[in-house]
C-alpha atoms as one frame of an Amber mdcrd trajectory, in Angstrom:
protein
  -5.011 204.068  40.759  -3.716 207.010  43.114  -3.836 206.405  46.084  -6.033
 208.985  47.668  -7.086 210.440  51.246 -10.366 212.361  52.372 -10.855 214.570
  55.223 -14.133 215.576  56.347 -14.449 218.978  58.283 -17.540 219.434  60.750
 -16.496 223.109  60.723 -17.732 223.313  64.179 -21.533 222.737  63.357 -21.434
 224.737  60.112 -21.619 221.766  58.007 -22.422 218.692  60.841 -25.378 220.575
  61.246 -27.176 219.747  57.967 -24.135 216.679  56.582 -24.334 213.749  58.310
 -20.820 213.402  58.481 -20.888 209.740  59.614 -22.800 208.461  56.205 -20.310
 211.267  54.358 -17.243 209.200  55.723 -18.862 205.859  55.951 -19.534 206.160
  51.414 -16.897 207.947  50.505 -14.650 204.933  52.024 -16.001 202.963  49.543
 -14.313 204.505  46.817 -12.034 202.885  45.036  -9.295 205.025  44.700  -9.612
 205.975  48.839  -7.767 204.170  51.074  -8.198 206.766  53.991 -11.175 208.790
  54.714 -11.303 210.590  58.108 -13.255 213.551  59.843 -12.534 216.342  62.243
 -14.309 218.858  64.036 -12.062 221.968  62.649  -9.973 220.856  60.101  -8.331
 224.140  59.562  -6.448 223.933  63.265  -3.171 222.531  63.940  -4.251 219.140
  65.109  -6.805 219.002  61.866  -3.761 219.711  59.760  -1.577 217.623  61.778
  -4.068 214.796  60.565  -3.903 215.551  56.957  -0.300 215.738  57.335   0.223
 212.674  59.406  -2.125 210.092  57.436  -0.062 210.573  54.537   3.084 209.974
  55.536   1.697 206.567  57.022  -0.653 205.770  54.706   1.764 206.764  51.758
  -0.880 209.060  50.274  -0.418 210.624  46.439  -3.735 212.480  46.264  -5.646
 214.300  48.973  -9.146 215.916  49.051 -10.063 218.116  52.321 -13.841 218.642
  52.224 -14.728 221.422  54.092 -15.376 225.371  53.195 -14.712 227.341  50.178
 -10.990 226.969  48.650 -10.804 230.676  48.336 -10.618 230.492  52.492  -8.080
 227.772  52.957  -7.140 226.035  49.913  -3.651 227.898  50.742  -3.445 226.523
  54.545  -4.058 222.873  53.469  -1.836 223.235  50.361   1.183 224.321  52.513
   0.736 221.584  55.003   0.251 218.703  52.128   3.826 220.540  50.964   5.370
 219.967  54.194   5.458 216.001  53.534   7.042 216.364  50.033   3.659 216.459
  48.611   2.954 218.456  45.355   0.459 221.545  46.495  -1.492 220.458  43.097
  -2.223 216.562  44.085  -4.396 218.594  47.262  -8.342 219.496  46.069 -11.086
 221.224  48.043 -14.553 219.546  48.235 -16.611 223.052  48.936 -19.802 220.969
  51.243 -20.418 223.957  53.048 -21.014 226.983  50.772 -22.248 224.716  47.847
 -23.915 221.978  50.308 -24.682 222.794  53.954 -25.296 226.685  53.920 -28.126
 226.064  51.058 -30.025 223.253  52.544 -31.682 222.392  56.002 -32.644 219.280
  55.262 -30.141 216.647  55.945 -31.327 214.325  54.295 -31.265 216.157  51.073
 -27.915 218.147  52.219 -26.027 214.275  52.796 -26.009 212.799  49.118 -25.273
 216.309  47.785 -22.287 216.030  50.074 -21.211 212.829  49.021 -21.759 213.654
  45.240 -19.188 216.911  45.318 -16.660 215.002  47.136 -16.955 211.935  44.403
 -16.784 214.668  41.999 -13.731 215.991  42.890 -11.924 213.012  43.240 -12.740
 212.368  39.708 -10.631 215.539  39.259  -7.928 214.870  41.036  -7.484 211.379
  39.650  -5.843 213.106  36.829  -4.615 215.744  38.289  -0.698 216.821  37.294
   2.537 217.826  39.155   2.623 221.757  38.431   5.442 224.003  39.396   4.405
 227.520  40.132   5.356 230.008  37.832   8.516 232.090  38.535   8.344 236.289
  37.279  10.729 239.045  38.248   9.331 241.570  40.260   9.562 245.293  38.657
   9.857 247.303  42.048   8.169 250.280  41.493   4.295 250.990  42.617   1.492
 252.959  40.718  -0.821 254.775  43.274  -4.032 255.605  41.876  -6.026 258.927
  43.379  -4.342 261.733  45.546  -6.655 261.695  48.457  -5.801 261.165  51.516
  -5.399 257.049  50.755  -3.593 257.680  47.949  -1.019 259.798  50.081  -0.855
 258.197  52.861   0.078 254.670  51.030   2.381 256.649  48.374   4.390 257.864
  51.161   4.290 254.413  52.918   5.833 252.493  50.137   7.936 255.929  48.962
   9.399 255.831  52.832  10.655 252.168  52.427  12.869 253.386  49.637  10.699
 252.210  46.583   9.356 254.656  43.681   5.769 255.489  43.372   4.057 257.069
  40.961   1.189 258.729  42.404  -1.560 259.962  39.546  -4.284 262.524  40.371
  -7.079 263.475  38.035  -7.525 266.769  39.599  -5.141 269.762  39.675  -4.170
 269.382  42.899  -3.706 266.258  45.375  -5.674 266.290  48.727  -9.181 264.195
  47.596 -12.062 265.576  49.213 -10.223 265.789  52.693  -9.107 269.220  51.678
 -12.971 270.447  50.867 -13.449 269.753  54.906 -13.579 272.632  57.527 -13.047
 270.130  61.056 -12.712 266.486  60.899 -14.770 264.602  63.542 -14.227 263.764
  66.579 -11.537 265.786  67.653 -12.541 268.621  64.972  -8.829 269.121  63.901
  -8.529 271.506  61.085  -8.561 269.540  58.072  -6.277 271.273  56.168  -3.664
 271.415  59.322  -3.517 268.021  59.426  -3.620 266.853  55.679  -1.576 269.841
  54.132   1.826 268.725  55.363   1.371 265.081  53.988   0.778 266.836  50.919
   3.488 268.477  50.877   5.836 265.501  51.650   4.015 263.540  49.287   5.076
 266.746  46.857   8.686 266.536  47.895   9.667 263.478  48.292  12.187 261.915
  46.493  10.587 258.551  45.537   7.449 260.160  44.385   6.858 261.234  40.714
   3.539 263.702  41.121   1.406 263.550  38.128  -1.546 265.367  38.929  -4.078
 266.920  36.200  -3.699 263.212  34.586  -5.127 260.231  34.123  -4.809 256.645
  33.655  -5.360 255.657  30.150  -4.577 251.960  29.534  -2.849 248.962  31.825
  -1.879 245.737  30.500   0.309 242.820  32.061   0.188 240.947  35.337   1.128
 241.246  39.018   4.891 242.255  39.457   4.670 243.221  35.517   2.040 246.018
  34.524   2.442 248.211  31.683   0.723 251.336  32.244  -0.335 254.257  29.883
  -1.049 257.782  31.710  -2.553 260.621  29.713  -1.185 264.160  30.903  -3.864
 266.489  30.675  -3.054 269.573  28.892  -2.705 272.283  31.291  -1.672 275.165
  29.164   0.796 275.883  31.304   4.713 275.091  31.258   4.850 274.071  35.296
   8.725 273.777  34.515   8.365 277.500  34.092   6.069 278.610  36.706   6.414
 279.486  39.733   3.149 279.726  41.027   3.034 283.626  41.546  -0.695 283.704
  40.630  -0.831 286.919  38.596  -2.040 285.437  35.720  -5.176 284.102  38.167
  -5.498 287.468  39.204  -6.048 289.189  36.071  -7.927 286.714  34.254 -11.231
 288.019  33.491 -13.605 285.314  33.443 -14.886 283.805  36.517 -16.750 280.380
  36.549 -18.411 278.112  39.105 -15.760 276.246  41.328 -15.714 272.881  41.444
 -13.832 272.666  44.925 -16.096 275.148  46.693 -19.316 273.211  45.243 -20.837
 275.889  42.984 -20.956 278.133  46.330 -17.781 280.342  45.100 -16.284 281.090
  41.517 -12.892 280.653  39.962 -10.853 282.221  37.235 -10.552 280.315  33.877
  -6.972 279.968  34.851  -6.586 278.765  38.390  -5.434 277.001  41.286  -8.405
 275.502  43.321  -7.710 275.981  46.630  -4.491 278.116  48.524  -2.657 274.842
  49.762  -2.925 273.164  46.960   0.029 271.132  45.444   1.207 271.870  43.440
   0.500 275.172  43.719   0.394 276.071  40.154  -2.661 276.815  37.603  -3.638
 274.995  34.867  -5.920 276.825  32.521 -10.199 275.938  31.936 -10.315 275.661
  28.076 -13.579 275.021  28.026 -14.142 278.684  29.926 -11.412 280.561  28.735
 -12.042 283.716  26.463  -9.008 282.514  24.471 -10.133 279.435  23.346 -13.777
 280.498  23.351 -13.161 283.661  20.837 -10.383 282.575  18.513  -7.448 283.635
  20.256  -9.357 287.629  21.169  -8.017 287.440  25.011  -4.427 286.090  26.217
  -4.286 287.982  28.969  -3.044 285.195  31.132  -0.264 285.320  28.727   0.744
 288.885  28.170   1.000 289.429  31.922   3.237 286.163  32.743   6.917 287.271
  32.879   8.185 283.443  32.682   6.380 282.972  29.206   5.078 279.743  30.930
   1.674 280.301  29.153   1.398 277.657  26.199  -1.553 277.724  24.554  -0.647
 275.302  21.847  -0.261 272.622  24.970  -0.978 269.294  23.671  -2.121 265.989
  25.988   0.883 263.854  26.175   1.270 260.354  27.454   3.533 258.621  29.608
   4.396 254.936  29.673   5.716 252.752  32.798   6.292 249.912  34.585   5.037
 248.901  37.664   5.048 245.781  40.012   1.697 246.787  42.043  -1.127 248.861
  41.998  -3.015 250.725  44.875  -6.521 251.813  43.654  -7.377 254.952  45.859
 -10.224 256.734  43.689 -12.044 257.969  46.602 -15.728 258.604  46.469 -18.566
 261.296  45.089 -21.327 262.368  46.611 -24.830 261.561  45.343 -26.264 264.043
  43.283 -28.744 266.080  45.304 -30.677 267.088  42.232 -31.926 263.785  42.434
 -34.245 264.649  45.267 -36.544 266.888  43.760 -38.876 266.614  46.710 -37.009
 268.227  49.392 -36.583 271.763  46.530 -32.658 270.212  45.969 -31.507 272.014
  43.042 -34.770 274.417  43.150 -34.307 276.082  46.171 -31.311 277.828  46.594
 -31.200 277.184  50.620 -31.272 273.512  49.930 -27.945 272.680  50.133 -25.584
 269.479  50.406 -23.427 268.439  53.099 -19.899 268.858  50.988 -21.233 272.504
  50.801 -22.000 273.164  54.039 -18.730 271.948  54.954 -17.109 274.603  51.971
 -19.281 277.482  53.735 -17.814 276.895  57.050 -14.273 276.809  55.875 -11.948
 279.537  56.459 -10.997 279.101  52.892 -14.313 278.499  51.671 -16.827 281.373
  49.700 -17.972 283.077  52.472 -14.785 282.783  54.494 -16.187 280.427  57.481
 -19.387 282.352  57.820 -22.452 280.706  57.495 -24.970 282.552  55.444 -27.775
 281.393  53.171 -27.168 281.321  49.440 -30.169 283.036  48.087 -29.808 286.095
  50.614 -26.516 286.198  52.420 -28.491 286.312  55.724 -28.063 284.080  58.874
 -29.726 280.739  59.248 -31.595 281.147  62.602 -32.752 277.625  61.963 -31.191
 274.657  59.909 -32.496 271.458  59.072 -30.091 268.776  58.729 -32.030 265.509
  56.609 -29.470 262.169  57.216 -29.679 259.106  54.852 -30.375 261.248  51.640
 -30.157 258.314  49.532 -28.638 255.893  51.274 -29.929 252.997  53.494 -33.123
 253.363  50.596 -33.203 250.350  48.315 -36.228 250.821  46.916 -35.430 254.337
  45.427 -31.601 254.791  45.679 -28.443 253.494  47.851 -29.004 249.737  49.951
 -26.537 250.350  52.367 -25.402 252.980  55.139 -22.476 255.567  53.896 -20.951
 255.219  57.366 -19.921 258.752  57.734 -23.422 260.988  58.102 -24.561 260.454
  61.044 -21.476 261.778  62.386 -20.714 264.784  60.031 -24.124 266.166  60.677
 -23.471 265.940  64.652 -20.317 267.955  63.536 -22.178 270.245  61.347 -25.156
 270.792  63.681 -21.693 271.121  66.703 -20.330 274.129  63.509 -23.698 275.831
  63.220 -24.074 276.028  67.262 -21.166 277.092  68.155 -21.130 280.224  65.476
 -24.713 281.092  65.750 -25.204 280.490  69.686 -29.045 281.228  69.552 -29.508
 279.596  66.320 -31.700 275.871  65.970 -30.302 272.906  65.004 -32.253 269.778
  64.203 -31.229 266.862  62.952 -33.899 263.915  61.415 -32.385 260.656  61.075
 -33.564 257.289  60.759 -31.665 256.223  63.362 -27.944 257.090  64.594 -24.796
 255.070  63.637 -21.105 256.016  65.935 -19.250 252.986  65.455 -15.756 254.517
  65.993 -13.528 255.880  68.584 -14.970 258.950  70.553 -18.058 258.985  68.437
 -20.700 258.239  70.784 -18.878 260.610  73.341 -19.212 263.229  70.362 -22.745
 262.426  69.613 -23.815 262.722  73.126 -22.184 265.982  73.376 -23.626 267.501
  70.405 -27.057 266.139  71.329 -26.996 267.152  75.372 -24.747 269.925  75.964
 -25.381 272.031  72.626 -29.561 271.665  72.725 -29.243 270.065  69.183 -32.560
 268.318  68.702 -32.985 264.989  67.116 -36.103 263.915  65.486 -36.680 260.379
  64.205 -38.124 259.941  61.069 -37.000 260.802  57.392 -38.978 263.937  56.043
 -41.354 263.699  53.062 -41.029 266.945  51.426 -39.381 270.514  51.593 -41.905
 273.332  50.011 -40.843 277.094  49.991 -43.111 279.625  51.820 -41.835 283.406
  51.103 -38.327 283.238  52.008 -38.252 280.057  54.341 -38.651 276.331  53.807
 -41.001 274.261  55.393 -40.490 270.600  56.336 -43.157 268.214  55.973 -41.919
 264.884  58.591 -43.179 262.005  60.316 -41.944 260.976  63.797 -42.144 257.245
  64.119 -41.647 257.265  67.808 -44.422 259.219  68.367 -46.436 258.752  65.560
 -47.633 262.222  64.351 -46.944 264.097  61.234 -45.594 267.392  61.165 -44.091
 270.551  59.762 -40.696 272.480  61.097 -40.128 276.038  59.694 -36.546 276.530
  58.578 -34.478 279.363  57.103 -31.717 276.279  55.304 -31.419 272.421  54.511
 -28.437 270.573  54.588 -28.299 266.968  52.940 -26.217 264.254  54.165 -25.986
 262.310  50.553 -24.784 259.232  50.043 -21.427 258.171  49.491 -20.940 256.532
  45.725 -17.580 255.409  44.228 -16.787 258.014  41.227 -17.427 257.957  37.607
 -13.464 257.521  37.134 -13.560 254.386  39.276 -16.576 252.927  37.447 -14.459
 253.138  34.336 -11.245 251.993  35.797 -13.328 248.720  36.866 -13.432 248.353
  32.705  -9.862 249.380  32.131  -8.080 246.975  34.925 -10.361 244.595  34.647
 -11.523 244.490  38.403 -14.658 243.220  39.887 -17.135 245.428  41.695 -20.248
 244.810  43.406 -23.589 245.961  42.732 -22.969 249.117  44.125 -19.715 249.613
  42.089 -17.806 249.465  44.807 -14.470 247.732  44.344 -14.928 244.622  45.612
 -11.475 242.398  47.840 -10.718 238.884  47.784 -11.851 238.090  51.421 -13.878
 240.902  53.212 -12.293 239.554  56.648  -8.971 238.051  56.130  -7.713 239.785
  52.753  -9.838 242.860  52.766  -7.422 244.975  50.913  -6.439 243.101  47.547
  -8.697 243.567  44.625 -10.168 239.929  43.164  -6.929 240.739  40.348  -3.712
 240.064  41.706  -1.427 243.225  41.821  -4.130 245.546  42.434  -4.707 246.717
  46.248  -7.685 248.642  47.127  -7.173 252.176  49.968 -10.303 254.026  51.037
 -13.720 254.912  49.657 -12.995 253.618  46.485 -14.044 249.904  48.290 -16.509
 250.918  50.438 -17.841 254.276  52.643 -15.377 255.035  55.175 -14.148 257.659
  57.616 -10.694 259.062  57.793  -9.327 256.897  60.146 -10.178 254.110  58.865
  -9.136 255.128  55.252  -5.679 255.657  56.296  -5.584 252.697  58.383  -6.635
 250.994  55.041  -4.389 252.755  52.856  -1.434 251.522  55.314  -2.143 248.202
  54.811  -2.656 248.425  51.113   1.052 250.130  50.810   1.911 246.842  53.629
   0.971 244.610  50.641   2.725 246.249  48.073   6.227 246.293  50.078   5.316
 241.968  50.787   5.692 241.699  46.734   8.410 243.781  46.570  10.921 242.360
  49.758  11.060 239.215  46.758  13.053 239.275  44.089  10.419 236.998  42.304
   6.604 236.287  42.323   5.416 232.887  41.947   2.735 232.459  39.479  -0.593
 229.630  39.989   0.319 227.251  37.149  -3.006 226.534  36.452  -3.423 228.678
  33.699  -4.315 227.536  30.207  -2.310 225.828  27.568  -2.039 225.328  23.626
  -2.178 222.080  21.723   0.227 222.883  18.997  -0.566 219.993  17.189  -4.644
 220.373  17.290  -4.309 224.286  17.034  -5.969 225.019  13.795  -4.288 228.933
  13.996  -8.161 230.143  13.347  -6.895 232.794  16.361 -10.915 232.982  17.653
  -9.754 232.612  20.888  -6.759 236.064  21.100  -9.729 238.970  20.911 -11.675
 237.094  23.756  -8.457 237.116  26.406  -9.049 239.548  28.732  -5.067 239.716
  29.813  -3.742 239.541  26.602  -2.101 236.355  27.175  -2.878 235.119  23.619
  -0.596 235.956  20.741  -0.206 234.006  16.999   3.111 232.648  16.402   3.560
 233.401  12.723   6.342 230.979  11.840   4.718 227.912  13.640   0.863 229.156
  12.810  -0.589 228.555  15.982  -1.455 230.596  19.148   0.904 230.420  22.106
   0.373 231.703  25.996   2.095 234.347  27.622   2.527 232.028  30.752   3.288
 235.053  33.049  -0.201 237.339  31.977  -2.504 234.121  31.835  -4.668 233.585
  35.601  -6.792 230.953  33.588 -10.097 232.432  33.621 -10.547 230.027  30.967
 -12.523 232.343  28.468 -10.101 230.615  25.155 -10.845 227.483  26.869 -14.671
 227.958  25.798 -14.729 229.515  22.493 -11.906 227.251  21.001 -13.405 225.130
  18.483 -10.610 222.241  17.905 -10.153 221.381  21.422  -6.540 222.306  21.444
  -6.406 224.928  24.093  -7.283 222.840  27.592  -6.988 224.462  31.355  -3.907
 222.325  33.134  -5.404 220.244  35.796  -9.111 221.105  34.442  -8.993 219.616
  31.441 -12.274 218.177  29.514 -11.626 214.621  30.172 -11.883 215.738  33.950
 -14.692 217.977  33.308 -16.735 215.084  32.027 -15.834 212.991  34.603 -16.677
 215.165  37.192 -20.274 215.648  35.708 -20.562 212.416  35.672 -19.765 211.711
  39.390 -22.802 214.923  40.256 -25.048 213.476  37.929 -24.677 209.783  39.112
């Protein structure tokens, strides 16, 4: 017999309020393997841990269960305090009564055996519990950045300006994420490309930083401190040794296609460089549009007018292979399609228009060089209609939640429009309005007061073309009444969404999302930027909507993790992880294919299966599907399964 000591949290009235911790304390006593059983108000403080700590040194305690909240919250805290008395971490077990008991019941009655039955159960478990060591791996110091936005960049040059190497990987030609597309950035409408441009460019520079843009990651296997990473080079037809980013090939290609970066507003050559500050500043060549490729070799122009021969069109995609200790996940976002709403004429109506491209037709960059003129006629807007929460905040057709940024882009847009066509209309419908940052209900007001921009609640039905306007069918919920608003263009604020590439990265690396596909963190308060897999940190829109600020603010804690892992010159490992039997092991090898870390591998000579002890996090999938019995989770083992199930089941 152990001898073993409970703690009972009231977590303030979290749990007391539907446990009656008395009868908790008063039958768990009565176990025979507790010789201590105590309760606390908040047993996650200093004096509540100064208890635990306390009662067994006097009461010469060898097991310890703290029943309280979920272990994922403070497992850790009570852990390192059971350590401080010579304790092994492992003999300490959480007893989860509040998620699991008190958070799902009102009835206390009810809510009070359940209580006692978890706790029981877990001291079933910890009865047999072993003395584990953690796991001890070298660290390889080098990060993996993941997107070229503006998270990407800013936490690449973080953890590059601590004097680490980074590998920063951007699917697109050029880093700069969707921050470069802007015209302003609100509140303060800085130029976007003043502001972002010379991180770029150090990000370009620097030293620690290996740029591999037009690529994309292809494969990543290992654990924390230890990943193995494949990255597939795009082929760009273009020896970027070579060039030097003169642009005449750009200039006398003659095909021009629909550009990506200017939101089908402007065109592109086949060969190309999307946008003047780009970096790097050299093309990479549109197979897929180019004459050359298209016509059996019947163009080349590109080729015959480059000087540096830096024109390959027998360019291959290539791979590179690395090793990195961390990963920051950075993918950014994408914009909901707005051919999805058919009923406000998006993608039928020319003048229907998103809010990316509105922000590409104000641009001094952009197609029509910062003036604002409608697509199907080049004329002036006298009136625009701006529609907010185009897909989002709509559960029942599209998006749940709010994409944080709308309400305040289309104060800056409707600010844009103003303040180039003075006697021009802006309205703006909205559901309701959202500032939660600094300055942006000083901005708001500003737009709304000073520049005449009306604001109409209630989300409008339908957008019909008459002649050469667009009419606006609404209903204003404060006042009841439907309505129609004559308009010469539409702007949609659409939803944020994480990208296609992030969807499949969630696949590749193995990382949990939510329902929205949205990267999901191991604590949304307290550990908000590591993924659920350790070794993988999460920057930006790629875990949730978010404006610039906070993305970089993100981004800088992200890179804040990765330089934690790398100040040690070794990670320790949870030794909980699975192990093999090598004298039930059968070598039937059922359980290698269903490893998700490929952890598993078949010792030939011996004829069994053996773990990788550093790639194993004991998700216990070889744990299920082994047939013999010989592969068993340390310190979950079946014996203590059983037992446990026996304690809940009475």
């Amino acid at each position: 017999m152990n001898k073993t000591g409970v703690f009972v949290c009231h977590c303030g009235k979290n749990i007391s309020a539907t446990v009656n911790i008395e009868k908790v304390v008063e039958e768990i006593g009565k176990n025979k393997n507790v010789i201590s059983c105590k309760d606390y108000k908040y047993m996650c403080s200093e004096p509540g841990q100064n208890l635990i700590t306390d009662t067994i040194k006097s009461d010469k305690l060898e097991r310890v269960v703290v029943a309280c909240c979920t272990p994922s919250l403070h497992e850790e805290t009570f852990r390192k305090a059971a350590e401080t008395t010579g304790m092994n971490r492992y003999f300490l077990e959480i007893a989860n009564i509040r998620e699991q008991c008190s958070w799902v019941h009102s009835d206390m009655n009810k809510a009070t055996p359940k209580a006692i039955s978890i706790i029981n159960s877990v001291l079933e478990k910890i009865n047999l519990n072993n003395s584990l060591d953690a796991i001890k791996v070298p660290v390889t110091q080098k990060a993996l950045v993941i997107g070229g936005g503006i998270a990407g960049i800013q936490a690449a040059l973080d953890i590059a300006n601590s004097g680490y190497k980074v590998t920063l990987v951007e699917k697109n030609p050029s880093i700069g994420g969707h921050m470069a597309q802007l015209s302003e950035t609100f509140p303060t409408l800085d130029c976007s490309q003043c502001i972002l441009t010379p991180k770029m460019v150090d990000a370009g520079k620097h030293e620690n930083i290996e740029l591999l843009t037009y690529s994309e990651v292809e494969n990543v296997s290992g654990t924390i401190g230890n990943f193995k990473v494949k990255i597939r080079r795009k082929a760009a037809y273009v020896d970027h040794d070579k060039c030097t980013g003169c642009g005449d090939c750009t200039e006398k290609c003659p095909t021009k296609v629909l550009s990506e970066f200017d939101e089908g507003l402007g065109k592109r050559k086949a060969i190309y460089s999307p946008f003047p500050q780009a970096v790097p500043n050299k093309p990479v060549l549109d197979s897929d549009n180019c004459l050359y490729f298209r016509f059996d070799g019947k163009c080349g122009i590109c080729q015959k007018t480059c000087l540096l021969d830096a024109i390959d069109f027998t360019q291959q995609d290539s791979f590179v292979e690395d090793e990195f200790g961390a990963i920051v996940l950075a993918t950014g976002y994408n914009t909901y399609p707005k051919e999805n709403f058919r009923e406000y004429g998006a993608g039928k109506y020319e003048d229907v228009i998103s809010g990316l491209q509105f922000e590409r037709m104000v641009s001094a960059s952009g197609p029509t060089e910062g003036e604002i003129l409608r697509p199907s006629d080049g004329k002036i807007p006298k009136r625009i209609a701006f529609l907010s929460c185009i897909g989002s905040r709509d559960p029942e057709h599209h998006m749940p939640y709010c994409s944080k940024i709308c309400c305040m882009y289309n104060a800056k847009h409707a600010h844009l429009y103003k303040h180039q066509v003075p006697d021009g209309e802006a309205i703006v419908f909205n559901i309701d309005v959202r500032t939660a940052g600094k300055d942006y209900e000083e901005f708001f007001t500003r737009v709304k007061d000073h520049e005449n921009v009306l604001y109409i609640r209630g989300k409008p039905a339908r957008v019909i073309k008459e002649k050469d306007k667009l009419v606006v069918w609404s209903y204003n919920t404060l006042t009841g009444r439907k309505f129609k608003i004559v308009c010469d263009m539409v702007v949609l604020a659409t939803a944020i969404i994480p990208t296609m590439e992030a969807v499949e990265l969630s696949s590749k690396l193995r990382i949990q999302t939510n329902e929205n596909g949205f990267f999901s963190e191991i604590h949304p308060k307290l550990r908000p930027v590591e993924s659920m897999v350790p070794g993988f940190m999460l920057a930006g829109c790629c875990h949730s909507p978010k404006d610039i600020p906070d993305t970089v603010a993100q981004a800088s804690a992200a890179a804040t993790k990765v330089l934690q892992m790398f100040s040690q010159p070794e990670l320790s490992l949870d030794p909980q992880i699975a192990i093999v039997d090598e004298d039930v092991c059968s070598g039937c090898k059922m359980c290698i294919p269903v490893c998700p870390y490929e952890a598993r591998v078949f010792n030939e000579r011996k004829g069994v299966v053996e773990v990788k002890e550093a790639l194993c996090v004991g998700c216990g999938s070889c744990v299920t599907i082994c047939p013999s019995g010989a592969t068993q989770q340390k310190n979950l083992q079946d014996t203590q399964i059983a037992n446990m199930m026996e304690a809940l089941l009475g």
